[in-house]
C-alpha positions as CSV (number, residue, x, y, z in Angstrom):
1,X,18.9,8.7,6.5
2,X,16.3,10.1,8.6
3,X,12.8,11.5,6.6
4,X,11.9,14.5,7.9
5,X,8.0,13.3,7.2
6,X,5.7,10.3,8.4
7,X,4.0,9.4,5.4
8,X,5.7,7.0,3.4
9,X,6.5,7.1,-0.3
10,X,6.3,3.6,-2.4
11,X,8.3,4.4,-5.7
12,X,7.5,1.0,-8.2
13,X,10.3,0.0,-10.5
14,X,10.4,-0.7,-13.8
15,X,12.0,0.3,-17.3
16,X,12.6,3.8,-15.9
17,X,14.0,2.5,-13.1
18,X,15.8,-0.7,-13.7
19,X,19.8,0.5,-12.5
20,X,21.5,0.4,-9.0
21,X,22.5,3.9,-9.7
22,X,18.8,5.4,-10.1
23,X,17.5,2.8,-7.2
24,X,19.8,3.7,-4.6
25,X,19.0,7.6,-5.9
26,X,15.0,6.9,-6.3
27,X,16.0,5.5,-2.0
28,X,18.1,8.9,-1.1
29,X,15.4,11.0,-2.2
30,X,12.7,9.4,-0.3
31,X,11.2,6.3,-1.6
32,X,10.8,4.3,1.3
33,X,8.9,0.8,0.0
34,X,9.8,-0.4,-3.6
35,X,7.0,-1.8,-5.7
36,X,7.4,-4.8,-8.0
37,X,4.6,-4.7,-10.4
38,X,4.1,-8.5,-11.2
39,X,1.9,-7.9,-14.0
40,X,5.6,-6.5,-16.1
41,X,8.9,-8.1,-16.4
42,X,10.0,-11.6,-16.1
43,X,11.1,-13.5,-12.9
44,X,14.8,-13.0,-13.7
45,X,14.1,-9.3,-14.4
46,X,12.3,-9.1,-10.8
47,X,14.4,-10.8,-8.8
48,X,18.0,-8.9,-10.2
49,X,15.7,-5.4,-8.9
50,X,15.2,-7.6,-5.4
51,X,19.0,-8.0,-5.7
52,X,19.5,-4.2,-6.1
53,X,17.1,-3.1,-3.3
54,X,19.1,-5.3,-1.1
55,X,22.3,-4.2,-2.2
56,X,21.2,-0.7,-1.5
57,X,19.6,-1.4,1.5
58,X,23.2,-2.8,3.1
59,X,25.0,-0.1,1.8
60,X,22.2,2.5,3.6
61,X,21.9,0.3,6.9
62,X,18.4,1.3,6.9
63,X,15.5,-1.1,6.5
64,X,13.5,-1.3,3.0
65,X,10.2,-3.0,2.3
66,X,9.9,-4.4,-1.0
67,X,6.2,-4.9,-1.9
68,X,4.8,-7.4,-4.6
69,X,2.0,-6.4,-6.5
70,X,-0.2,-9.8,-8.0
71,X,-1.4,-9.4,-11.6
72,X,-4.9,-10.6,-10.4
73,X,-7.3,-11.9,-12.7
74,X,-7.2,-9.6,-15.9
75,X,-10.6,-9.8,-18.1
76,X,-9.9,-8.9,-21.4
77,X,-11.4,-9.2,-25.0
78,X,-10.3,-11.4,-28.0
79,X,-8.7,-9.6,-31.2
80,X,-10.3,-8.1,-34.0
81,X,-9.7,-8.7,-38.1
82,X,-9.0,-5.6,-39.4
83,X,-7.9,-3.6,-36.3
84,X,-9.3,-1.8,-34.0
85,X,-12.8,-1.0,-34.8
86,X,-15.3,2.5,-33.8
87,X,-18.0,0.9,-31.7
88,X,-21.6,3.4,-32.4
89,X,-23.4,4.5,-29.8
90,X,-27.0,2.8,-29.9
91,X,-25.7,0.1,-31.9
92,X,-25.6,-3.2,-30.9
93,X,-22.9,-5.4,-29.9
94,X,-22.0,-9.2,-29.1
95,X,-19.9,-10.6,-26.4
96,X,-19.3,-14.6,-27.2
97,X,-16.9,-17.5,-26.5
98,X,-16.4,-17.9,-30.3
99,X,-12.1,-17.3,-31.2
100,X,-12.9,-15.6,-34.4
101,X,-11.7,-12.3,-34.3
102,X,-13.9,-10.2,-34.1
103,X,-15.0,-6.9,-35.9
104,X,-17.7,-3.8,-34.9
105,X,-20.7,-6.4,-34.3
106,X,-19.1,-8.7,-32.3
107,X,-15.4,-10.0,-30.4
108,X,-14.8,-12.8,-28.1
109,X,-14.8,-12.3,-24.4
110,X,-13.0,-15.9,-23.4
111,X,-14.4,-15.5,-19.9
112,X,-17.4,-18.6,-19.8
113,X,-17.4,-17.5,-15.8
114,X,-19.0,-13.6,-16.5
115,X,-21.8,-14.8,-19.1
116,X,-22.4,-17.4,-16.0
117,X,-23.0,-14.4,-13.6
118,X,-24.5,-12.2,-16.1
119,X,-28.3,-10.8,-16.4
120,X,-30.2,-8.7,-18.8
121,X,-29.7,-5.0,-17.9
122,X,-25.9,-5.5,-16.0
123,X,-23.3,-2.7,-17.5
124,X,-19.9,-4.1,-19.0
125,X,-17.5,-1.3,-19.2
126,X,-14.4,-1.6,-21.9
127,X,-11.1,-0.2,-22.1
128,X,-10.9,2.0,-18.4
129,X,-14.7,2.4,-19.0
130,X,-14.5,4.9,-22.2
131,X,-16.8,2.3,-24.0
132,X,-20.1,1.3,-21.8
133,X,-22.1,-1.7,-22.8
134,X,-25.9,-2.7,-21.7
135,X,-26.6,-6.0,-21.6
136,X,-30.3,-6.7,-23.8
137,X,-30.0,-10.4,-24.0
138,X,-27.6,-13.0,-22.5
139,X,-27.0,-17.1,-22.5
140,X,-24.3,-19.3,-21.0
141,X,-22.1,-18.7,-24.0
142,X,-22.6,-15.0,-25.2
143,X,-24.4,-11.4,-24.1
144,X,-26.1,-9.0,-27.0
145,X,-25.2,-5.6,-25.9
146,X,-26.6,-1.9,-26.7
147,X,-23.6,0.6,-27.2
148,X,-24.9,3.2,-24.4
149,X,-21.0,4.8,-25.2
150,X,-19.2,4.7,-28.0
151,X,-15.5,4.5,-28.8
152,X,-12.6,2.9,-30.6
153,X,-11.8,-1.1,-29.0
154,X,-9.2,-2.9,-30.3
155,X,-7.3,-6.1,-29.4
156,X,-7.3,-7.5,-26.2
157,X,-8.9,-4.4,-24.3
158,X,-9.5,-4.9,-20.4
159,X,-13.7,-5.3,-19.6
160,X,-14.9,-4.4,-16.4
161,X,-18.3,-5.6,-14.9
162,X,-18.9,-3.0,-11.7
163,X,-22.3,-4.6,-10.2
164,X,-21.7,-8.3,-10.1
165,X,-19.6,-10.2,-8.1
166,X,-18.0,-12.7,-10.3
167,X,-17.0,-16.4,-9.5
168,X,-13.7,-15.8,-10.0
169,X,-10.9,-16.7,-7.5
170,X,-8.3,-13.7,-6.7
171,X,-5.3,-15.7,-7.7
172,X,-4.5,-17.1,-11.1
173,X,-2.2,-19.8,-11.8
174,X,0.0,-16.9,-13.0
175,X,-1.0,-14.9,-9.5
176,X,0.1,-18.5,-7.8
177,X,3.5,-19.0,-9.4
178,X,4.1,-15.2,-9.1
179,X,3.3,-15.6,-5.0
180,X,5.8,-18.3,-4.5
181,X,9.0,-16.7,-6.8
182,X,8.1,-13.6,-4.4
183,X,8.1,-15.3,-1.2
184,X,10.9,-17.4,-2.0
185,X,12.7,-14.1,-3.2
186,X,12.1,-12.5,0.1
187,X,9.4,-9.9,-0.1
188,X,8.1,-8.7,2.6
189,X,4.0,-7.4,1.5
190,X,2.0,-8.9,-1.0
191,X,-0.5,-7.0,-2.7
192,X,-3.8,-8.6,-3.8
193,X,-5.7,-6.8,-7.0
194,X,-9.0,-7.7,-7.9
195,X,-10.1,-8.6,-4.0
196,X,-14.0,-9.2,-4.0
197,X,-14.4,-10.8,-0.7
198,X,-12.8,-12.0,2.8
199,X,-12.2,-15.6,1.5
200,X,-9.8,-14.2,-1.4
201,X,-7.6,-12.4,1.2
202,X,-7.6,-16.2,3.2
203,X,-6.3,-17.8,0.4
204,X,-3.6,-15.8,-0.3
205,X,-2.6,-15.9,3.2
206,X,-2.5,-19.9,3.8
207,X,-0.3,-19.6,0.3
208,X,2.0,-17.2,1.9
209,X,3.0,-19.2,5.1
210,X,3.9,-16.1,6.8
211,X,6.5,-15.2,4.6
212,X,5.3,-11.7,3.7
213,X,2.4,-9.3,5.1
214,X,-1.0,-9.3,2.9
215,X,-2.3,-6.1,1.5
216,X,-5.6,-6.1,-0.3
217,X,-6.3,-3.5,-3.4
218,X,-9.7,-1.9,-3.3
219,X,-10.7,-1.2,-6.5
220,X,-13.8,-2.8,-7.2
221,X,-17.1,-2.0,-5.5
222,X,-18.0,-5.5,-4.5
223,X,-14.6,-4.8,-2.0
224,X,-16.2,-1.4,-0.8
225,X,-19.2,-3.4,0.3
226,X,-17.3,-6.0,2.1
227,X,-14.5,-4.1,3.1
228,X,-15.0,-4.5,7.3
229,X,-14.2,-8.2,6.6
230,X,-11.9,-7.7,4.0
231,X,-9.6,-5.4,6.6
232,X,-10.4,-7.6,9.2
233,X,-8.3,-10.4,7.0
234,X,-5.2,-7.9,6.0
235,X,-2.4,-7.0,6.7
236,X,-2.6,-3.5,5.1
237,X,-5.2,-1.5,2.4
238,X,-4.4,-0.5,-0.9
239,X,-7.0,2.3,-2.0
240,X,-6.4,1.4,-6.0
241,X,-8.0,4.3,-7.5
242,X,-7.7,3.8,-11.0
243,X,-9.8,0.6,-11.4
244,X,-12.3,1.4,-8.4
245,X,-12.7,4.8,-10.7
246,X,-13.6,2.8,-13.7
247,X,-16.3,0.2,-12.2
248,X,-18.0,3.5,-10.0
249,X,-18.9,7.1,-10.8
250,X,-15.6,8.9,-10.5
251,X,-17.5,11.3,-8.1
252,X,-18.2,8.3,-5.8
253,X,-13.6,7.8,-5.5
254,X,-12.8,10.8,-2.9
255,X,-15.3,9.7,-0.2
256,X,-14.9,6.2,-0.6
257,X,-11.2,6.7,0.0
258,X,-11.6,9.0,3.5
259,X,-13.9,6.4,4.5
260,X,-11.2,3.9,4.1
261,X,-8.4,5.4,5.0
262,X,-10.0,6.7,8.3
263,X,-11.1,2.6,8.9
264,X,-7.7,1.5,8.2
265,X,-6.4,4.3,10.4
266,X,-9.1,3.2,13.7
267,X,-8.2,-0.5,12.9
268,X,-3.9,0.6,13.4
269,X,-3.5,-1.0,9.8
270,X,-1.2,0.4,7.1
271,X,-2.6,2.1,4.2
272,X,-1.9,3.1,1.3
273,X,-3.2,5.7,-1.7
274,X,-2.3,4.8,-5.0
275,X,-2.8,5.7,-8.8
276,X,-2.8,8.4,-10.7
277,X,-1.3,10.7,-8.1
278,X,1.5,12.8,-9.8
279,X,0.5,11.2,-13.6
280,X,1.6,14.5,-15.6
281,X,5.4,13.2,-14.7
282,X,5.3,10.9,-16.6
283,X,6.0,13.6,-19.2
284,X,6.8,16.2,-17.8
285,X,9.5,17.3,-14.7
286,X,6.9,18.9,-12.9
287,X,3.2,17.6,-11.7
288,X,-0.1,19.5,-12.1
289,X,-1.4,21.9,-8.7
290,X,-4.1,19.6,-9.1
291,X,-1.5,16.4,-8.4
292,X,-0.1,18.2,-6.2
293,X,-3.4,18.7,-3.9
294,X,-4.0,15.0,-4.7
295,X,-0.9,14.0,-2.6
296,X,-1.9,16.8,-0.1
297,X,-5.3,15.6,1.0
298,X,-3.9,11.5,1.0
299,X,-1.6,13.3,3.5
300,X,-4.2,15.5,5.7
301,X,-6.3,12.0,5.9
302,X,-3.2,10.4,7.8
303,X,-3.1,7.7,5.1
304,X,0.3,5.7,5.9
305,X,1.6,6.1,2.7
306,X,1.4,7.3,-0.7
307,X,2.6,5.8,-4.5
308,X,3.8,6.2,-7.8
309,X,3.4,4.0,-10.5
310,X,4.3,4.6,-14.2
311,X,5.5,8.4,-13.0
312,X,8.6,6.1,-11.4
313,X,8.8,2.9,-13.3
314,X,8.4,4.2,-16.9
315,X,8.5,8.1,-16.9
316,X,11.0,10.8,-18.0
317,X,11.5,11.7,-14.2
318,X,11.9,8.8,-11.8
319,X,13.8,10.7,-9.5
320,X,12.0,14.2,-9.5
321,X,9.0,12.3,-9.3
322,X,9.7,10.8,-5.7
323,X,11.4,14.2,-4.8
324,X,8.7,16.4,-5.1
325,X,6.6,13.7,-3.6
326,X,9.0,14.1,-0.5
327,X,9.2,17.8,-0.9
328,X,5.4,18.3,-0.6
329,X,5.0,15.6,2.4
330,X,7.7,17.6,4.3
331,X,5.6,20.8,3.7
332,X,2.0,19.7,4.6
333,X,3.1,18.1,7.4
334,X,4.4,21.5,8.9
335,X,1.3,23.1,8.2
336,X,0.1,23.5,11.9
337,X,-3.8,22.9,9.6
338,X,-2.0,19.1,9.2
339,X,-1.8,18.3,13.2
340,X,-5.2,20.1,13.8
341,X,-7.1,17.2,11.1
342,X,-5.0,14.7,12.3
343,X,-6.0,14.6,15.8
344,X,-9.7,15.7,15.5
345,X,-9.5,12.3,13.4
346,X,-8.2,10.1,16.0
347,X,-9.8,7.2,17.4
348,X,-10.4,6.9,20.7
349,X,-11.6,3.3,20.8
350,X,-8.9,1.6,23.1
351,X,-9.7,-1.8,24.6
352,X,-6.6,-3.6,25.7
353,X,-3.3,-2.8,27.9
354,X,-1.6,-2.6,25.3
355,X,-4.2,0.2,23.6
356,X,-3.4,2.5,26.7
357,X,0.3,2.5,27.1
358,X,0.9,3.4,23.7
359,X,-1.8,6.1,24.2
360,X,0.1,7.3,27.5
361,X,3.4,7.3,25.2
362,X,1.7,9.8,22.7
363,X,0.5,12.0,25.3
364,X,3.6,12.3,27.5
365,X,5.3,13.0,24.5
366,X,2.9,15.8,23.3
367,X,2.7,17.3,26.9
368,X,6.3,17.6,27.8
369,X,9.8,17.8,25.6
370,X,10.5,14.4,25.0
371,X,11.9,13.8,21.9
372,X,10.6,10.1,20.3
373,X,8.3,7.3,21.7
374,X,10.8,4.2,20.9
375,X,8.9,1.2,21.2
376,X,10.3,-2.6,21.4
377,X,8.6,-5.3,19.1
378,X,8.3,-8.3,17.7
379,X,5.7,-8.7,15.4
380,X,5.0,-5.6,14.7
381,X,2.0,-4.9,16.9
382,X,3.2,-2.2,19.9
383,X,4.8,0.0,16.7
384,X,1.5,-0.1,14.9
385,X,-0.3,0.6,17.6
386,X,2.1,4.1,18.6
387,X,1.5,4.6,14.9
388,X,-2.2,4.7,15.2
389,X,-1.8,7.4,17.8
390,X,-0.2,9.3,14.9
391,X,2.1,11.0,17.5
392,X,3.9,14.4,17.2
393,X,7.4,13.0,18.0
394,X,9.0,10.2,15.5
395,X,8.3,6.7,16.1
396,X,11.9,4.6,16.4
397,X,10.3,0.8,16.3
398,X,13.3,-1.8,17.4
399,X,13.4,-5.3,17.0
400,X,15.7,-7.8,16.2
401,X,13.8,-9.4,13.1
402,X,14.8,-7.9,10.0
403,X,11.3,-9.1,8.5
404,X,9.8,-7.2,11.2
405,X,11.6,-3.8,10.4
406,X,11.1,-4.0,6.7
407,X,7.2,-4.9,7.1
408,X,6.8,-1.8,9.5
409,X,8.6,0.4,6.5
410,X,5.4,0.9,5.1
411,X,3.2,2.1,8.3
412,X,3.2,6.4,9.2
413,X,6.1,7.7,11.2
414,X,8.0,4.8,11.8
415,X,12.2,5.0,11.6
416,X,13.1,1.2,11.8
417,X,16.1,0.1,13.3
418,X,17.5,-3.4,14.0
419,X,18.8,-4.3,17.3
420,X,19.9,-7.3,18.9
421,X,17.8,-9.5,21.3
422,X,17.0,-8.2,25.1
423,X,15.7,-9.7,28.0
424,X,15.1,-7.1,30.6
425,X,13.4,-3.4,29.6
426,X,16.6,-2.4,31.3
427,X,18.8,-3.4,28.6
428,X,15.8,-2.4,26.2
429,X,16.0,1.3,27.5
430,X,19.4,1.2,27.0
431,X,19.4,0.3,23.4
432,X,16.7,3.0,22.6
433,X,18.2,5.7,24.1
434,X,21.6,4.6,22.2
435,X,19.6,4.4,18.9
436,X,17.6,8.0,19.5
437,X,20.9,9.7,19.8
438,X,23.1,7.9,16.8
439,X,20.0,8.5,14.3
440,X,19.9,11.8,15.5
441,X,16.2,12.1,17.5
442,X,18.0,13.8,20.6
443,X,21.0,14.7,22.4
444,X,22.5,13.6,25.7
445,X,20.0,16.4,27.3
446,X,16.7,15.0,26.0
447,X,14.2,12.3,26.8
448,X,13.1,9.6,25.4
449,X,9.5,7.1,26.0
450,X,10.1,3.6,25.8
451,X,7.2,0.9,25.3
452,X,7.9,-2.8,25.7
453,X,6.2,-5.8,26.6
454,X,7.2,-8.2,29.6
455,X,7.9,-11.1,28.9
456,X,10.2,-9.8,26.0
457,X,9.9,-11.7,22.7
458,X,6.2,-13.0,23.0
459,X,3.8,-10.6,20.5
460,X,1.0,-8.5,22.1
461,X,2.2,-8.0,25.6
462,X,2.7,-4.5,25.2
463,X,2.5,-3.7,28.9
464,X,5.3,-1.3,30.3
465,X,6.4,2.7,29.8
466,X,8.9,5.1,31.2
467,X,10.2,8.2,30.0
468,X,14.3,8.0,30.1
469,X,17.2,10.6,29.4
470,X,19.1,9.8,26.2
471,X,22.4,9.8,27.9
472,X,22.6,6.6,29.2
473,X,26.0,4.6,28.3
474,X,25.7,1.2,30.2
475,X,23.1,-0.6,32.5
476,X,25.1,0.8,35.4
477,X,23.2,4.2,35.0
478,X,20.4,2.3,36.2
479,X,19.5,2.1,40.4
480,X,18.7,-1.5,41.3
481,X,15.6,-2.4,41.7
């Protein structure tokens, strides 16, 4: 199943999407990475959808990622006697330890560690930031608040505190329990929310063993300000919009995001732009033109990839969802507008070997009629580096680690296939131009570029190139050295 696209789609399952059936369709229609939202559904729940996606994934003979997504530490507020309450703007209103539920004066907030961090004039936003709190007076064990916005609160409503970093770690003993199960099931990203500095993203990685790929969610400010450090210890970016919109001025979202999806993109690291992008579908079997030029300008910026949430794990229209997703991908990246922001965008920092062959692939490819750049790799690197070139011909990565393939399901342009292990680029050209013509890339006529690094199975050696006809049936086609 070739996409006729390079972004990537990441469909997350859930209710809406809990059957073989609608998996396999939610995979046919374009979903390339499935999301498990760790924060819903039990272990057994998640691992029989792990089951599916693998079943689905044999059955297709295509690689899928399957991302994890960590609850993250949730800050929420205590319950309230009589229901919810209407909280009056100018009124004021306390924050305490105290398990009494509360009523329109005061509810617990049973998180010692923010009064801890807390001083007189700091903004605590409640429920997705509808209700906005000023902090007046504050101790070790509560914070008197003026209502600057009013609202209705109720039980157990999420609080957000933008401007202070708080002493919190990144992982939970939930977050902790729910890394292992998903390592030990097999996942191949974890997703970090809440991220506030380098060290969180550290943890998580000495936790993971090198079982799965770490991407860090940006969604609170304190992550924007550390963010150079924070990509220098990922794997991949998530650009969470919803809660990043909540702790800053909405306004502040769209350039924030460009400035990290153009980092991630200099840096050859996957990205990804999530929340909120076709919400209307979860009603309704067609988004907004205003979703619709959401997913369009993630696109133009050359993020790697772009996600539903709710629209395909608890919607009407799972599978519409992901198709118009694909459909408009397909048609902004024929826009001849598309290739004109993509390369004025490009980096040209390149400081290694391995920076300048995959540079030479993407402009022999874009200078005569070759048909794909296949590049040879282990760990990932030489295919994330061709990606970073954001080429004009497809990207067929090969390697013989099915981790490898699965992982590199989430980066721009890449068509993963699995091959078996070689030891000379001969044998490596061989199986490239075999794979360009089975998937479809070329026929016996056309070309073919083919990266590799020598020795072969060692990571960053990228350091060989050559342009090759596709119709090559055996190393005999080859003159001897």
């Amino acid at each position: 199943m070739r996409r006729l696209r390079n972004v990537k789609i990441v469909a997350t399952l859930g209710p809406a999407s809990d059957t073989k059936p609608i998996i396999r369709a939610l995979f046919e229609v374009g979903a390339d990475v499935f999301r498990l939202n760790m924060s819903h559904g039990t272990h057994d729940e998640l691992r029989r959808r792990h089951e599916i996606i693998r079943e689905v994934e044999r059955e297709a003979g295509r690689p899928i990622a399957i991302l994890a997504d960590l609850q993250g530490p949730k800050l929420r507020c205590g319950t309230f006697a009589d229901g919810p309450e209407d909280l009056v703007e100018n009124a004021m209103f306390r924050l305490d330890l105290d398990e009494t539920p509360g009523d329109n004066r005061r509810v617990c907030l049973p998180h010692p560690e923010i009064f801890a961090a807390l001083d007189v004039g700091e903004v605590l936003l409640v429920n997705d930031g509808k209700i906005r709190l000023k902090v007046e007076k504050c101790g070790a064990d509560y914070a008197d608040c003026r209502i600057e916005v009013g609202g209705e609160i109720s039980n157990r409503k999420g609080v957000n505190v933008p401007d202070v970093i708080l002493p919190l770690a990144a992982l939970s003993e939930k977050d902790r329990d729910d890394l292992e199960f998903a390592c030990t099931l097999g996942v191949d990203w974890l997703a970090l929310s809440f991220v506030q500095r380098r060290e969180d993203v550290e943890e998580a990685r000495i936790l993971a063993d090198g079982r799965a790929a770490i991407l860090s969610k940006i969604e609170k400010p304190a992550a924007v300000k550390a963010f150079a450090e924070i990509l220098a210890a990922s794997d991949g970016i998530m650009v969470a919009r919803g809660d990043l919109g909540v702790e800053l001025p909405v306004q502040n979202v769209p350039p924030i995001q460009k400035r990290l999806v153009k980092t991630c993109r200099h840096a050859g690291k996957p990205v990804i732009v999530a929340t909120q992008m076709m919400e209307s579908m979860i009603s309704s079997p067609v988004p907004t033109r205003a979703e619709v030029s959401d997913v369009a300008t993630a696109i133009y910026e050359g993020a790697d990839a772009v996600m539903l949430s709710a629209e395909s794990a608890a919607g009407d229209y799972p599978i519409e969802a992901v198709s118009i997703m694909n459909d408009v991908a397909i048609e902004i990246e024929r826009d001849p507008i598309y290739r004109d922001v993509i390369e004025a965008s490009r980096s040209a920092e390149r400081t290694t070997v391995a920076d300048a062959i995959t540079a030479a692939a993407r402009e022999i490819a874009e200078t005569t009629e070759v048909k794909a750049i296949c590049c040879f790799t282990h760990s990932g690197t030489t295919a994330l580096k061709v990606a970073r070139e954001r080429p004009r011909v497809p990207i067929i990565a090969l390697t013989p680690l099915v981790g490898t393939a699965r992982r590199l399901c989430l980066s721009w342009g890449m068509h993963c296939v699995m091959t078996s292990e070689v030891g000379r680029f001969k044998a490596a050209v061989v199986s490239a131009a075999r794979a360009a013509q089975k998937y479809g890339f070329g026929s016996d006529e056309d070309s073919i570029v083919v990266t590799a690094g020598i020795p072969f199975n060692m990571a960053g050696t990228t350091n060989i190139l050559r342009v090759s006809p596709i119709e090559i049936r055996s190393m005999d086609d080859f003159e001897s050295d």
